[in-house]
N, C-alpha and C positions, 0 to 999 in steps of 0.2 A: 854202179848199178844201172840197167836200163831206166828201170823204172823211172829210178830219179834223175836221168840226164835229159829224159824228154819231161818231168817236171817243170825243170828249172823253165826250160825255153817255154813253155804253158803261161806257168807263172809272172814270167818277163810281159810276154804281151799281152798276158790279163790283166798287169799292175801298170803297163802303159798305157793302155786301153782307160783305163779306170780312171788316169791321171787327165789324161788329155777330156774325158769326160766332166772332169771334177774343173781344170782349168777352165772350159767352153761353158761352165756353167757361169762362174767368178765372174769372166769378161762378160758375158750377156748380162750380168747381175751388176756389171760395174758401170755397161755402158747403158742399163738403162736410169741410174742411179745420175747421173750425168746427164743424161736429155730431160730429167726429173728436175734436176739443177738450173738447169736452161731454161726449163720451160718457167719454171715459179720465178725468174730473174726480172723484175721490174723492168720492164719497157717504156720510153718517154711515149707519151699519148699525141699523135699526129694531129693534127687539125685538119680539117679543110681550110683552103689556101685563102679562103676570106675572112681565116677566125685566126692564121698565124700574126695578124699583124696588130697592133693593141687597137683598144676603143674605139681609135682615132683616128685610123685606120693606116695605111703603110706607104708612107709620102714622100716617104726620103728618095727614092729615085725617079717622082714625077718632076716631070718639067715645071716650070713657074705656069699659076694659075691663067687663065685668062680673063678672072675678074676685074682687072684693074682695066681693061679694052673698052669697059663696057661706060658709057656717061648715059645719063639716066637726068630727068627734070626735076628737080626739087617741087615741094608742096607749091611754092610761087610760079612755078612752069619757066623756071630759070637750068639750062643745063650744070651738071654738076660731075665732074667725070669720079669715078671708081680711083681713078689712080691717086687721085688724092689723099687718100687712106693708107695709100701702101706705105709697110711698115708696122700699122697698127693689128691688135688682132680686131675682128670685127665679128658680128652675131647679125648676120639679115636676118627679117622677121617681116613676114605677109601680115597685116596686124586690118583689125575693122570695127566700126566706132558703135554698132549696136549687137556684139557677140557677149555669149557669157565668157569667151575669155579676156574679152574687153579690160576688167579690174587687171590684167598681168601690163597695161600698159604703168602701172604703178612700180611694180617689180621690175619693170623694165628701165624706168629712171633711175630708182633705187643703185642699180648693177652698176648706170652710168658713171652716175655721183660718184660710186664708189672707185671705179677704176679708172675713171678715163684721163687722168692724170700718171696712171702706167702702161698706157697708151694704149685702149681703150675705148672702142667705140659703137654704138647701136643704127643700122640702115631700118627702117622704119616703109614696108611700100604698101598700103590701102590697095584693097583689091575688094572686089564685089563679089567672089565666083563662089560662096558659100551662104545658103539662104538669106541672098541679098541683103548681108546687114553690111554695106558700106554704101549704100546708095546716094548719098552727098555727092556735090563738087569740091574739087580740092579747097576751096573758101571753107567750104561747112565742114569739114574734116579738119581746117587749121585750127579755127576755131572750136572745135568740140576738144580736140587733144591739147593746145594751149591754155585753155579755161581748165579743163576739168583735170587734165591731171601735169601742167607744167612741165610740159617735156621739151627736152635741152636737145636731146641728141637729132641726127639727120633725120625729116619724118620728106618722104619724095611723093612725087603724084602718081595717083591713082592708077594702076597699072591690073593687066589681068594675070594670074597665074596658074590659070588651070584651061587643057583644051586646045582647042588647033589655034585662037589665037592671044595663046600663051606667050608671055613676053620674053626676045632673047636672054634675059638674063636667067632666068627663073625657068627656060627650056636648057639653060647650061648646066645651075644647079641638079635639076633633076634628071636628066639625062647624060651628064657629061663627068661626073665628079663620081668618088666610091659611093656614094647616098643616092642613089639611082631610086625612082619612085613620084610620081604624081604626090605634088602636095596633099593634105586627107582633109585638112581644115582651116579657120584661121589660126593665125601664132605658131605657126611652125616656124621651129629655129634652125638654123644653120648657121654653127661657130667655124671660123677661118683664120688661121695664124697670120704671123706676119711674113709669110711669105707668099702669101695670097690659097695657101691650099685650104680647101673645105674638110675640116678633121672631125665633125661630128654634128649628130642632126640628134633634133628632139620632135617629143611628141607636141601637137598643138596643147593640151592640159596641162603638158608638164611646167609647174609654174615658173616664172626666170630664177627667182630666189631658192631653189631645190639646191640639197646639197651634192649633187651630182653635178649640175649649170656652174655652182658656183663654186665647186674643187676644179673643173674641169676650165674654165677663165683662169682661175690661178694659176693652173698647169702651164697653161698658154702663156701665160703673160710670163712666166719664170725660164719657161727652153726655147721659145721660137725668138 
């Protein structure tokens, strides 16, 4: 019959029309089903490149320090050189005998006592550059820290650490190591392993004996 021979071919490309309609729908429905997949997929969280490296900051492929270059006068005004040390971990400390953090010079023996038989030790440098409360000569400073609070560890003479005439060692630390930053006050720490790198800096307040100071010498004194 006509009718139905032109039907058929109607029908063919109405049913194929409707097919390819119905699959372009599926694919658009599959593939956004899929970029929905993707997108909710947990992504590891990037850092910025000064936060990928831990606490302590990212030391394994710096050169050896250049702390140990530096000799420095003891509290007697006797040279004492840095290299002496090396090997040990060590905690410099700008320290001053009339600060209210003056009492951490306690906490600071304390840490000595406790470690420095796991090789362990405290650099101690008197500096004035904070409302004048070091104002002694290295005699009245020996005697202030030997009387009042019996301290064992290295205590060196009086140096300045803050300003244009900032002393090389304390122009290295804060300039030259990842803890970039003008000292803020007295007692600011700076912990260094035994291979002389500077792996973490404290606040002046923060007291030596905090459980963070004192997780963080343990850490040291166990991998370096």
């Amino acid at each position: 019959m006509p009718g139905t021979n032109l039907f058929i071919p109607r029908f063919a490309i109405i049913a194929t029309l409707c097919a390819l309609v119905i699959l372009g729908g599926c694919s658009q429905e599959y593939s956004t089903s899929i970029g929905e997949a993707v997108a909710k997929e947990p992504r590891p969280k990037l850092l910025p490149s000064d936060q990928q490296a831990s606490k302590f900051g990212n030391t394994k492929d710096k050169p050896a320090s250049q702390i140990y270059n530096f000799t420095m006068e003891d509290i007697d005004n006797k040279p004492r050189s840095l290299n002496e040390f090396k090997g040990q971990v060590m905690m410099v400390v700008n320290t001053a005998s009339f600060c209210g953090n003056t009492p951490q010079y306690a906490g600071l023996q304390t840490l000595y006592e406790r470690y420095r038989d796991q090789g362990f030790t405290i650099l101690a440098f008197p500096a004035n550059d904070f409302g004048k409360q070091e104002p002694g000569d290295n005699k009245e400073i020996a005697e202030f820290c030997y009387t009042k609070y019996s301290l064992e560890f290295p205590l060196f003479s009086k140096i300045t650490v803050l300003g244009e005439q900032k002393h090389p060692l304390y122009r290295y630390l804060t300039e030259d190591t990842n803890f970039k930053g003008e000292i803020t006050w007295n007692f600011q720490k700076f912990l260094i392993n035994r291979n002389g790198a500077v792996i973490a800096r404290y606040d002046p307040k923060q007291k030596p004996l905090s459980p963070q100071i004192v997780d963080d010498i343990e850490n040291t004194l166990r991998s370096s």
